[in-house]
C-alpha positions in Angstrom: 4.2 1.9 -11.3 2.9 2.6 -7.9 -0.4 4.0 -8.2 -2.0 1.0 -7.4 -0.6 -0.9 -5.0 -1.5 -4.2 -3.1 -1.1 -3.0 0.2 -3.1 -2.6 3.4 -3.2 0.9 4.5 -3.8 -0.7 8.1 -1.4 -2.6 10.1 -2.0 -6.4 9.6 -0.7 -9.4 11.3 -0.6 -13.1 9.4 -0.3 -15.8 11.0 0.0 -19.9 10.3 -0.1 -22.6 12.5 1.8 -25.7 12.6 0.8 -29.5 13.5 4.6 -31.0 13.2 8.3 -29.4 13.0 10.7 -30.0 10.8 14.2 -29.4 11.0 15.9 -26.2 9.9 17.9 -27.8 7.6 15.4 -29.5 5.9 14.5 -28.5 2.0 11.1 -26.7 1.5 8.7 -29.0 -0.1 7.1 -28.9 -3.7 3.9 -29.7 -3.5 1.8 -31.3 -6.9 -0.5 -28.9 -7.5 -3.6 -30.2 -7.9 -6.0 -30.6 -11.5 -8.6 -27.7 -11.6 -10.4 -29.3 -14.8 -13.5 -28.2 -12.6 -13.3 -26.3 -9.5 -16.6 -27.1 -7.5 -16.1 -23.5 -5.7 -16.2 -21.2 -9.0 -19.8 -20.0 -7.6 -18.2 -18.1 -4.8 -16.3 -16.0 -7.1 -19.5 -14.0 -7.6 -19.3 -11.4 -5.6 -23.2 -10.3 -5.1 -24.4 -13.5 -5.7 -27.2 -14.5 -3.9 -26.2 -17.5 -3.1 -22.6 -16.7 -2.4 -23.5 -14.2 -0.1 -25.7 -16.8 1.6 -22.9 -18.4 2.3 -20.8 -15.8 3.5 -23.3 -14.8 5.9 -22.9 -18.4 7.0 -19.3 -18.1 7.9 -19.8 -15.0 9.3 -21.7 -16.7 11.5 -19.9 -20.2 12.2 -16.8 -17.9 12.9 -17.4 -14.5 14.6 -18.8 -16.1 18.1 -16.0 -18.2 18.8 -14.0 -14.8 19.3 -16.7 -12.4 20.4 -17.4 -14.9 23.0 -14.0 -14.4 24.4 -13.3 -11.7 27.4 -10.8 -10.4 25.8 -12.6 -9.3 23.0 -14.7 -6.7 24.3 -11.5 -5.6 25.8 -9.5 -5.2 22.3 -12.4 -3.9 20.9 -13.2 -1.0 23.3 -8.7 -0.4 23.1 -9.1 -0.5 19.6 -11.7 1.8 19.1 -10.5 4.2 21.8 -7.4 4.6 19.9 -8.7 4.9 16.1 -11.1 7.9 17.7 -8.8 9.4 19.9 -9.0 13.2 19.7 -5.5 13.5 20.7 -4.2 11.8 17.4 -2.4 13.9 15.3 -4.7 15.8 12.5 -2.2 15.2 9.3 -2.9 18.0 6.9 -2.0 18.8 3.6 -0.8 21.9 2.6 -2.8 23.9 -0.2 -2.5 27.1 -0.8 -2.6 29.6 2.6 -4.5 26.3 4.5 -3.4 23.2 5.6 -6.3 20.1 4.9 -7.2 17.5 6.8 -9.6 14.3 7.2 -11.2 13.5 10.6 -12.6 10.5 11.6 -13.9 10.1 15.1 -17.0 8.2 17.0 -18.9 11.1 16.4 -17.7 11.4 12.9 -18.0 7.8 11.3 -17.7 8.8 7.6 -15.3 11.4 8.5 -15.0 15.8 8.3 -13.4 17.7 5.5 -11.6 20.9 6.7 -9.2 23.4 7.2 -7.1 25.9 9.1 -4.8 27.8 8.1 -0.8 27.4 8.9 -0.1 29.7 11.8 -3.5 28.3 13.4 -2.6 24.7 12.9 1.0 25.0 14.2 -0.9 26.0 17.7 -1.7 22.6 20.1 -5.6 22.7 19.5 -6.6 24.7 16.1 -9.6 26.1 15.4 -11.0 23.8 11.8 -13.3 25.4 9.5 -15.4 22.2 8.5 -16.0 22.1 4.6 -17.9 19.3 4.0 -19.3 16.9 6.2 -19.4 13.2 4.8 -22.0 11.7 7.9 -24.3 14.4 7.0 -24.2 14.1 3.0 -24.4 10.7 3.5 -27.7 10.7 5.4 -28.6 13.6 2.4 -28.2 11.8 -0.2 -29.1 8.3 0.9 -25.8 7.2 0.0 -23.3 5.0 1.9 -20.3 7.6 1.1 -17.0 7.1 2.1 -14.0 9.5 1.5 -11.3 8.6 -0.6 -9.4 11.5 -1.5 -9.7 14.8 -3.3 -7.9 16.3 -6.3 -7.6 20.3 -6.3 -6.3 22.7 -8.9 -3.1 24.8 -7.8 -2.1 27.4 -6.9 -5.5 28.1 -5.4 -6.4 24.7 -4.7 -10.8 26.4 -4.6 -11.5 23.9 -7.5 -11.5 20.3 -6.4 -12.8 16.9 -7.8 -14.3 15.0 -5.0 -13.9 11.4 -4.8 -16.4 9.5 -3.3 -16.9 5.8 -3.3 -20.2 3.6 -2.4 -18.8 1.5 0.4 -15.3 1.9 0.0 -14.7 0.4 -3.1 -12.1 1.7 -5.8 -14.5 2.5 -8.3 -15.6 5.8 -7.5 -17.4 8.9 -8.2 -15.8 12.2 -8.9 -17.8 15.5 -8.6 -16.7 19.1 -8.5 -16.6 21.2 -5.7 -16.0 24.8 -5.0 -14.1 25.4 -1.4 -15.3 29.0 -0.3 -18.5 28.2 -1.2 -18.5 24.7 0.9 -20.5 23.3 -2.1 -21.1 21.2 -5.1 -20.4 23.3 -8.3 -23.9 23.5 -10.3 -23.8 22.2 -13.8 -19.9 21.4 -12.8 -18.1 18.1 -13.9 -18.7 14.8 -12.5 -17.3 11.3 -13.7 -19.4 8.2 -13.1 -18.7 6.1 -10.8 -15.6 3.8 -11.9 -11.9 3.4 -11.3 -10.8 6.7 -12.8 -8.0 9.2 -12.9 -8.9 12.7 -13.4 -5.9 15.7 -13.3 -6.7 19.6 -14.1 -5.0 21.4 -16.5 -7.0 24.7 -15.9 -10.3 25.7 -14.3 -12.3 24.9 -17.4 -10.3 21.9 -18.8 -9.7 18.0 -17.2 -7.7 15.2 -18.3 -9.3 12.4 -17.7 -9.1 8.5 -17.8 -13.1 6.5 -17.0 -14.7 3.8 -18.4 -15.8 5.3 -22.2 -18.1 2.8 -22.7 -17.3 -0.7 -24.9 -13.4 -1.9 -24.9 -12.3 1.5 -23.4 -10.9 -0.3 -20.0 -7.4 -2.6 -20.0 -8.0 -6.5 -18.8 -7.2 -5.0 -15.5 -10.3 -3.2 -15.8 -8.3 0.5 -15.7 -8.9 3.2 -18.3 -7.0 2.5 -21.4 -8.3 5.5 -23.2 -7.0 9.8 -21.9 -9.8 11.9 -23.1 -9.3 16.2 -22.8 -13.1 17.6 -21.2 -13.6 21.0 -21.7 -16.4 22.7 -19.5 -19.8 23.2 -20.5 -19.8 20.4 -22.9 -21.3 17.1 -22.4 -18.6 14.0 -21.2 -19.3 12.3 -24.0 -17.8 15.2 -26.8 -14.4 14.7 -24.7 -11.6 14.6 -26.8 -9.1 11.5 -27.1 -5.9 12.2 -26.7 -4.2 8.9 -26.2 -5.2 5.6 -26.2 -3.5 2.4 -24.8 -3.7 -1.8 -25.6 -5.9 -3.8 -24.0 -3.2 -5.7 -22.6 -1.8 -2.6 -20.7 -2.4 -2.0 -17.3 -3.7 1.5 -17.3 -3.3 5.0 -19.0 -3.3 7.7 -16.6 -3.3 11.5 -16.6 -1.4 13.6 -15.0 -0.3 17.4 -14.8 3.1 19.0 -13.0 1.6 22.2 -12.1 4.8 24.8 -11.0 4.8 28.3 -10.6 4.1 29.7 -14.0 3.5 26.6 -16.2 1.4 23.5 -15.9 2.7 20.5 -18.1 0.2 18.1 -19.1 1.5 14.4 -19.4 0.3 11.0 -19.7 1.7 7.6 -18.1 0.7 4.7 -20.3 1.9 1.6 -18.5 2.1 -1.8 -20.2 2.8 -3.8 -16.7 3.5 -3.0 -13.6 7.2 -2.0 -13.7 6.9 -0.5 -17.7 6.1 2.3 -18.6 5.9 5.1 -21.4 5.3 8.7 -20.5 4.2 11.5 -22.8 4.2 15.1 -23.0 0.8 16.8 -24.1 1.6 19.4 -26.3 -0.1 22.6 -26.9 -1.8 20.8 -30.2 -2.4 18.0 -28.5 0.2 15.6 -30.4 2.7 13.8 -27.8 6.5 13.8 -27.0 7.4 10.9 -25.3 10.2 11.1 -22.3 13.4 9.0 -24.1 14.1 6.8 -20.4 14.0 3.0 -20.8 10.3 1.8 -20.4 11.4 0.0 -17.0 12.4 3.5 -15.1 9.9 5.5 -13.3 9.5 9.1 -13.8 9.6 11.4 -11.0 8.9 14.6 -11.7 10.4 17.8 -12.3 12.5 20.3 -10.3 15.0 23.1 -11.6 13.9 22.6 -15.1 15.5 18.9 -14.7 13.1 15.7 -15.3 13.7 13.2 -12.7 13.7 9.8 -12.9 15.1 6.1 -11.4 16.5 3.1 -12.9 14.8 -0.1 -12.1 17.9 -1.4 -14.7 21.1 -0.6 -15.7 20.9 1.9 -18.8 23.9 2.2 -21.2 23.9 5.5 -22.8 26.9 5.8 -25.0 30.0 4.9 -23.8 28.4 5.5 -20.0 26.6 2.7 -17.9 23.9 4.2 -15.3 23.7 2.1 -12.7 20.2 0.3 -11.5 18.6 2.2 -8.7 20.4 5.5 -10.3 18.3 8.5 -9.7 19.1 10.5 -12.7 17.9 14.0 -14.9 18.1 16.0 -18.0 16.7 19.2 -18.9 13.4 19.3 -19.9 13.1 22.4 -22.1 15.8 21.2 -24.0 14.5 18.1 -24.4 11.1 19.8 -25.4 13.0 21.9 -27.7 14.8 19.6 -29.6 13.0 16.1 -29.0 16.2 14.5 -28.1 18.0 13.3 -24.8 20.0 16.2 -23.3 23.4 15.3 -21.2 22.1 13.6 -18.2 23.2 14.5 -14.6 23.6 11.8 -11.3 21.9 13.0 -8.4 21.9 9.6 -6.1 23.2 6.3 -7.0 22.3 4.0 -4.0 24.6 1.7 -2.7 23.3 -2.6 -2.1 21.4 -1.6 1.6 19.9 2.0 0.7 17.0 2.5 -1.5 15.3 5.8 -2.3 11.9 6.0 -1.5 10.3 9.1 -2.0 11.2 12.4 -4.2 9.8 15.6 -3.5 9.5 18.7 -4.8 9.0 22.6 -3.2 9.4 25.4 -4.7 13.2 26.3 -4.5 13.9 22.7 -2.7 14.2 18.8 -3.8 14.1 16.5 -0.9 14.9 12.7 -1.5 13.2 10.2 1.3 15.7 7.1 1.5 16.5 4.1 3.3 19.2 2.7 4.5 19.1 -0.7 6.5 15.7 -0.4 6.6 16.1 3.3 8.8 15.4 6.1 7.1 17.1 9.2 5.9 16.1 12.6 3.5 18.9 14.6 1.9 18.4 17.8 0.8 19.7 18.3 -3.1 20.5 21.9 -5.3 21.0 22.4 -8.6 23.2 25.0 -9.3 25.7 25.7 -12.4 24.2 22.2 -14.3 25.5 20.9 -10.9 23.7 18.4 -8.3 24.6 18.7 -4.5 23.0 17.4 -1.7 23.4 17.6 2.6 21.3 15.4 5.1 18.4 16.7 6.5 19.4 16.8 10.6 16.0 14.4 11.6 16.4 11.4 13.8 17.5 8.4 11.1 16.7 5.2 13.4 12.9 4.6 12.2 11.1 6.0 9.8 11.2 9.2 8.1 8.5 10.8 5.9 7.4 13.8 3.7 3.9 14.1 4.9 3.1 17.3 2.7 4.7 19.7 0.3 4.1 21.1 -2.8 5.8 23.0 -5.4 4.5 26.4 -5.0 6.0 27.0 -1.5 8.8 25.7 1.2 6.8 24.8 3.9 7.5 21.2 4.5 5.6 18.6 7.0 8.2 15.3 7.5 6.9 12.8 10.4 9.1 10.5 12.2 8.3 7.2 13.9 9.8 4.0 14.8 8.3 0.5 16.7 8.2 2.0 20.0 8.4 6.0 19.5 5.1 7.7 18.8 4.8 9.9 15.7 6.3 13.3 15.9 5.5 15.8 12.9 7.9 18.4 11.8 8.0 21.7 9.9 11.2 21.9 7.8 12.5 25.3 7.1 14.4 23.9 3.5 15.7 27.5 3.5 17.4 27.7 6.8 17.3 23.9 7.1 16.0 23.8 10.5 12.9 21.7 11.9 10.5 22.5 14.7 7.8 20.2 16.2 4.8 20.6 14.6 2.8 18.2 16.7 3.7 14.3 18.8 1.5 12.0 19.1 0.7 10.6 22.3 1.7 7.1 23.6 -0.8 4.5 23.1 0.5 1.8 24.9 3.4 1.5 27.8 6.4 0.8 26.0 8.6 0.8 29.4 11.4 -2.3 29.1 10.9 -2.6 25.7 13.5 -3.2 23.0 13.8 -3.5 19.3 16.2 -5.6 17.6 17.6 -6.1 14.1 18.6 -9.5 13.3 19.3 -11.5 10.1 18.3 -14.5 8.7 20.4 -16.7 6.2 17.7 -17.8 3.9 17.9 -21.2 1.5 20.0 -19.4 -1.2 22.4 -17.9 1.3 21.0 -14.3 1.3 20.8 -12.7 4.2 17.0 -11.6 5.0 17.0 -8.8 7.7 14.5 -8.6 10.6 13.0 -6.8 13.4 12.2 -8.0 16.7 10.2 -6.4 19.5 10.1 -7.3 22.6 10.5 -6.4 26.4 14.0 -6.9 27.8 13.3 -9.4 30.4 11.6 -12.0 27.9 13.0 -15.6 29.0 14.9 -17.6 25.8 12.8 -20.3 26.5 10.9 -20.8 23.2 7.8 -20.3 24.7 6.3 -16.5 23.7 3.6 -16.0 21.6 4.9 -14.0 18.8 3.6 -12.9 15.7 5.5 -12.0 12.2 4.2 -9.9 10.2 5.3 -10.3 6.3 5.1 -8.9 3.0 7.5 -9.1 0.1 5.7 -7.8 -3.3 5.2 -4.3 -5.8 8.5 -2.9 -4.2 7.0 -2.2 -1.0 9.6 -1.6 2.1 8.6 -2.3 5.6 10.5 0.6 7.5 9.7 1.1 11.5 5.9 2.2 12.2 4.9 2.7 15.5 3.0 -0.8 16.7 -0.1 1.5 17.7 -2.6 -1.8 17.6 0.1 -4.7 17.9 1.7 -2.3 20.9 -0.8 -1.9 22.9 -3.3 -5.2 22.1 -0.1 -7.8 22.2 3.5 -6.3 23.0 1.9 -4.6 26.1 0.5 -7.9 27.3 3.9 -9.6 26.9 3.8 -11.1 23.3 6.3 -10.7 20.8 6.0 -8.9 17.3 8.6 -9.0 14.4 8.6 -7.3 11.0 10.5 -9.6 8.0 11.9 -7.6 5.5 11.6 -10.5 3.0 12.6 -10.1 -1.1 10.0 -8.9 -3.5 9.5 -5.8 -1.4 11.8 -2.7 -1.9 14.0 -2.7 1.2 17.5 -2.4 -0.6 16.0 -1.2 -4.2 15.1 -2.8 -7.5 17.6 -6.0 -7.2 15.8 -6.6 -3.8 12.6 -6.9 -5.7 13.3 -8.0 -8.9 15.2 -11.5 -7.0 11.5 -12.6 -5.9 10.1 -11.6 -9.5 7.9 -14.3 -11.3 9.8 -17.6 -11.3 11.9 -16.6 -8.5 9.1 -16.1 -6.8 9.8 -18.5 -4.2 13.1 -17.3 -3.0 10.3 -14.4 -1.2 8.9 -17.9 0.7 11.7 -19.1 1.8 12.8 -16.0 3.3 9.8 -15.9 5.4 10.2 -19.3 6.4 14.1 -18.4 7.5 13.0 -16.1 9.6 10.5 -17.8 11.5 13.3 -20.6 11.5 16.2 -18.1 13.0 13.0 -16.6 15.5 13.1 -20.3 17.0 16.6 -20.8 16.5 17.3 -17.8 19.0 14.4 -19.5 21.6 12.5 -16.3 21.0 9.7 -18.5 20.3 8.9 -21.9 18.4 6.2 -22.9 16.1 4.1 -24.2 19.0 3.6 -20.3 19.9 4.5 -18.9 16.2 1.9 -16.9 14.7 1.9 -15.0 11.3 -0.3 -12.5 9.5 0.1 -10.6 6.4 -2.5 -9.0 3.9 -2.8 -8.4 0.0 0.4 -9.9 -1.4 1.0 -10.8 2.3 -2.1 -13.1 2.1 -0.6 -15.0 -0.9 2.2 -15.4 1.3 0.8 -16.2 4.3 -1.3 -19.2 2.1 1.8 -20.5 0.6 3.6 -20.4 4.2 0.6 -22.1 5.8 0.7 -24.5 2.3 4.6 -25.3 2.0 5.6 -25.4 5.7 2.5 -26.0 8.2 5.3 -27.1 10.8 6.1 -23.4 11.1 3.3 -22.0 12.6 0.4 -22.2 15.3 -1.7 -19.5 13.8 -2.6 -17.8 10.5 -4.3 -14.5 9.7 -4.7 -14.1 6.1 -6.1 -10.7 5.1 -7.9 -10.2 1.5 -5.9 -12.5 0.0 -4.8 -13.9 -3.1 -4.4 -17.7 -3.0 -6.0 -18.9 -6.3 -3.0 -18.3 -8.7 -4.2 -20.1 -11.7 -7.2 -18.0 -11.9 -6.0 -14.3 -10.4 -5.4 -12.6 -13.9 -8.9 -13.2 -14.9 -10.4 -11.4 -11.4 -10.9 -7.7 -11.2 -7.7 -6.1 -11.0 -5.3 -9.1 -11.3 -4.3 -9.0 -14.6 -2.5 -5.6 -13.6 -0.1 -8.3 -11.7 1.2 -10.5 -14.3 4.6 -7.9 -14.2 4.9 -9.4 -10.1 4.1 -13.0 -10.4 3.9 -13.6 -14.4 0.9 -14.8 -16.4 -0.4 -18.6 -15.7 -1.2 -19.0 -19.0 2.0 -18.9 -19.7 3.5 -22.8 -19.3 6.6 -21.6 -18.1 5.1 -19.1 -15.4 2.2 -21.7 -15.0 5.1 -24.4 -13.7 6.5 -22.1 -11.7 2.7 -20.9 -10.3 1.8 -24.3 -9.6 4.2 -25.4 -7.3 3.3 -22.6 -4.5 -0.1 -21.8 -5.2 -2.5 -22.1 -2.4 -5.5 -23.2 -3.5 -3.8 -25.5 -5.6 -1.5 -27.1 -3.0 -4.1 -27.2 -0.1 -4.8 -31.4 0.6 -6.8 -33.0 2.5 -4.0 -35.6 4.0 -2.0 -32.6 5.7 -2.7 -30.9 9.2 -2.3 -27.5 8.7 -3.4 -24.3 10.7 -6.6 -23.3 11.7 -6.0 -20.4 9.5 -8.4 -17.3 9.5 -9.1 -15.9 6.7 -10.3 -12.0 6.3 -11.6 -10.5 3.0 -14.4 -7.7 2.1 -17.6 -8.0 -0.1 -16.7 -4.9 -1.5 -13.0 -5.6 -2.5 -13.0 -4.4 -6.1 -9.1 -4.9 -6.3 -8.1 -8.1 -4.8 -11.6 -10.6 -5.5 -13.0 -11.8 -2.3 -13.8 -15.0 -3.9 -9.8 -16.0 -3.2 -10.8 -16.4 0.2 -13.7 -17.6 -0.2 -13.0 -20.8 -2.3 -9.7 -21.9 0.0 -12.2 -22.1 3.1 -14.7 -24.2 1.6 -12.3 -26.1 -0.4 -10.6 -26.4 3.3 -13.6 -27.2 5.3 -14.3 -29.7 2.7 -11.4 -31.6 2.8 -11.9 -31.7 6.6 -9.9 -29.1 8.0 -11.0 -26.3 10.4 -10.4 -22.5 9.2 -12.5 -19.4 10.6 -13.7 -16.9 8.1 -14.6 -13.1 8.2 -15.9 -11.0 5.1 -17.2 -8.0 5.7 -19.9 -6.5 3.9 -18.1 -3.0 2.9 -14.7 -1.8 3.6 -12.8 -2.2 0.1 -9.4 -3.8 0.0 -8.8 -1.9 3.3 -11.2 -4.5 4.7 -12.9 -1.4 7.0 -14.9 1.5 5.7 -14.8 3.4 8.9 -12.4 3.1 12.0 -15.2 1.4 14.1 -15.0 -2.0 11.1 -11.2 -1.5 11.3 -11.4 -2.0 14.9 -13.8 -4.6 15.1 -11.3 -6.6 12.9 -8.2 -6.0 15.0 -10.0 -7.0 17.9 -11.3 -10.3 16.1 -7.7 -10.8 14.9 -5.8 -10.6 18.0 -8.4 -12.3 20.0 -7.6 -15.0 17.4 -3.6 -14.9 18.1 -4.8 -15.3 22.0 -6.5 -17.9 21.8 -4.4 -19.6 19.6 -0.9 -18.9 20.9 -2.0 -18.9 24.7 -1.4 -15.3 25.3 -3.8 -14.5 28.8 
């Protein structure tokens, strides 16, 4: 499932810092975990407490001078902001219709524009934008502290949209109708209250929609467990139920395959993270459900063929589908007879490729993969019950992207980028299967003598845990540069080449060093890449971490003396359990909106959803396995770790801001020092505009100077 996903849509930088080295050879620790019969710091865990937010404020102001003190920091700050509000970005647009759409934020545009142009105009260097909706001004309007988060219109027209807005950037959200041509809200039209909901349009008069009902109508994760029909002109609470899920499930969410011609109502009811059932809404509202194993993931529908992957092998007969398989049958026979049609291969990736996107035009299937972390789309047709497929002729040594398409036409946006190039966004012509430059973004900072590098690391196991370094090509092999590694690992997420806007231009231009790990638990090299960190194996995802940081020194790139590490979401749980497990490692920690209490994460705000990824601690087998790396558990006061800082956000409705919370003052009460940022809005992005996201890099890598020595 990866419609809610633990990862900063921001780049992020973790780092640790170390008091004594160890050798390389030496076995990872396993900590006691401590008794939490009473935890003295379960007050922080509420979030608009008074006196919790006492204390943040507190912090907010122990911390923040130390950096905004510093020169530098007016300097990152002014770089940082500059860049987030250049004009010269690229405006990415998704196409709807005979327009392409875009967001804008700028300085004069905090909250952001809604607008449009159409295609021929946008393909020109500065196009003229027809603003729909301004989000500063409604804002100020309605005395409301909007922020954007996305938009959900009905095909082919794409006039009828349901609005998202959230009150400070927080998941839960409001959803009211809007009417393009007019630029307005629709009168009498529908709205959903504010909560984390999931709305999808059948037609203009009917929704599908998952909210909070009232009483046990949400999961324990706190999604929608209940799918309710809303027909217009009647009141939200006559909705009709059309499915409902188990308390225990993640989430039940809606969702329609609109196509030219048809519009196929369907329903994803998802009992973890990685299992799920999907349904068919029939005309008399009974469902059909898809007959794939409850571990693959649908992906849609092209050719009359459902599409889905294999996150296991699937014996079908006397025929084994391989895990990672993409595979497909045909739906209207499926429909028809409610069984499982003969079912066609169109990819089966091999141990270092993983597919990563799958998208649909109108006459065209494009498949985004990977392959040693470098991506790659092929093109596929289905013609006499036959798959074939040819590359698409893009660059293939960063990373390659659909950024829009949609199933009603062949117009095709896919941007390319890698650690050092700046963005360039195509048009694909799928019919001719040429590409033109839509539109490059500039440089942001001097990238002259710089190099990037693939290495691998052997990790405790003996896996081999790829890596990439950046760097400029005169650095001295003396163990000496500041260098920061960035890590993830978790929810199948792959780290493929971005281009280093922040980490370019605020460290790599000023001689530091930056590296990406490409750990297990994320989705480099597909479901086994993942599924090896999974629950109890969770630690093989730490020790890959700490091999790289091991084979960084090992090649005098750096040492733990000038090692720094960041990482944010999932990546904060690592970066605590790196910090925790192996303080000799690092110099410097940043440790975005993390998770770090482990024992207590199912039973705050989303975290139950995440008992699929790390496994449920009140299980005694998963709570053995838990205790031995979690954080807050495995913090003492007898060890010299880090000065770790730790970033979070008030209004963090996904990962609790109380995580962080408790592991500073549990930290500073034990004695050690640990600097600490929340900030008051933002959401699990930790920013709510680009002026808060650049406040925090420029607090962050202020930080990493000041800690690793970088002038």
């Amino acid at each position: 499932m990866r419609l809610f996903l633990l990862l900063l849509p921001a780049l992020a930088i973790a780092c640790s810092t170390a008091s004594s080295q160890k050798s390389k050879t030496e076995a990872t620790p396993a900590p006691q975990a401590q008794p939490q019969n009473e935890d003295p710091f379960l007050w922080l865990e509420e979030v608009e407490g008074e006196k919790a937010l006492a204390w943040v404020h507190e912090q907010n102001g122990h911390s923040l001078p130390t950096f905004q003190k510093d020169a530098r920091y007016d300097t990152f700050l002014n770089e940082a902001d500059s860049i987030l509000n250049a004009k010269d970005k690229i405006p990415y647009g998704a196409l709807r219709g005979d327009y392409v759409y875009n967001f804008w934020q700028d300085d004069k545009n905090i909250r952001g524009l809604w607008r449009r142009t159409t295609l021929e105009d946008y393909r020109k260097a500065a196009p003229t934008w027809d603003v729909i909706l301004d989000f500063d001004a409604l804002a100020k309007t309605e005395d409301k502290n909007w922020v954007y988060k996305g938009v959900r219109c009905l095909p082919p027209q794409y006039n009828r949209c349901m609005l998202r807005l959230s009150d400070g950037g927080t998941d839960a959200s409001t959803y009211r109708e809007f009417d393009v041509a007019s630029k307005s809200f629709v009168t009498d039209g529908f709205v959903v209250p504010n909560a984390k909901s999931s709305v999808a349009w059948l037609n203009e008069n009917t929704l599908f929609l998952g909210t909070h009902w009232g009483d046990d109508s949400l999961t324990d994760s706190g999604y929608p467990r209940i799918v309710k029909m809303w027909q217009r002109g009647t009141p939200l609470a006559d909705a009709k139920t059309i499915h409902s899920g188990a308390k225990a499930d993640v989430g039940v969410w809606p969702f329609v395959m609109h196509e030219p011609g048809s519009a196929t109502p369907m329903i994803a009811r998802s009992m973890t993270f990685y299992t799920s059932q999907y349904f068919i809404i029939k005309d008399d509202h009974s469902l059909l459900q898809l007959p794939i194993p409850e571990s693959a993931e649908f992906s849609g529908r092209f050719a009359d063929q459902f599409l889905f992957t294999l996150r296991e092998a699937w014996q079908v007969g006397d025929t084994q589908h391989p895990q990672g398989a993409l595979l497909s049958f045909s739906a209207s026979e499926f429909v028809k007879t409610g069984k499982l049609p003969t079912i066609q291969t169109l990819l089966v990736p091999d141990t270092r490729t993983s597919i990563e996107g799958i998208t649909e035009t109108k006459d065209h299937l494009l498949i985004t993969t990977i392959h040693n972390v470098k991506g790659k789309i092929l093109q596929f047709a289905y013609e006499n019950n036959n798959w074939s497929s040819a590359p698409v002729d893009l660059p293939q040594t960063g990373s390659l992207s659909i950024s829009s398409a949609n199933p009603f036409i062949n117009t095709i946006f896919i941007n390319y980028e890698d650690h050092i190039t700046p963005d360039t966004l195509y048009e694909f012509d799928a019919d001719n299967q040429k590409s033109s430059v839509l539109k490059t973004l500039p440089a942001r900072f001097n990238a002259d003598g710089l190099q990037v590098h693939q290495y691998e690391a052997k990790s405790k196991d003996g896996e081999m845990i790829p890596y990439f370094v950046i760097h400029h090509k005169d650095v001295k092999l003396d163990g000496k540069n500041p260098t920061v590694l960035y890590g993830y690992g978790g929810f199948e997420i792959s780290l493929v080449p971005r281009y280093s806007t922040m980490a370019g231009k605020l460290w790599l231009e000023r001689g530091g060093i930056y590296a990406i790990a490409n750990i297990r638990g994320g989705g480099e090299f597909g479901p086994r890449w993942h599924k090896a960190a999974l629950k109890e194996k969770r630690q093989r995802a730490y020790d890959d971490f700490a091999a790289v940081a091991e084979d960084l020194a090992t090649r005098k790139l750096t040492s733990p003396e000038h090692l720094g590490i960041m990482g944010g979401s999932n990546g904060g749980l690592l970066m605590g359990v790196a910090f925790t497990q192996r303080p000799d490692l690092y110099k410097a920690v940043v440790c975005q909106v993390p998770l770090l209490d482990m024992f207590r994460y199912t039973k705050l705000l989303a975290g139950a959803s995440w008992a699929g990824e790390y496994g449920d601690p009140e299980d005694p087998v998963m709570r053995e396995a838990i205790a031995k790396y979690s954080p807050y558990q495995n913090v003492v006061a007898d060890k010299a770790y880090p000065e770790v800082f730790f970033v979070t956000s008030t209004k963090d409705d996904r990962v609790h801001p109380g995580h962080a919370r408790k592991m500073v003052a549990k930290m500073k009460a034990q004695g050690h020092k640990v600097f600490y940022y929340e900030n008051t809005e933002g959401g699990h992005a930790a920013g709510a505009n680009l002026k808060q996201h650049a406040k925090r890099y420029a607090l962050e890598f202020t930080y990493f100077s000041q800690q690793l020595g970088l002038p």
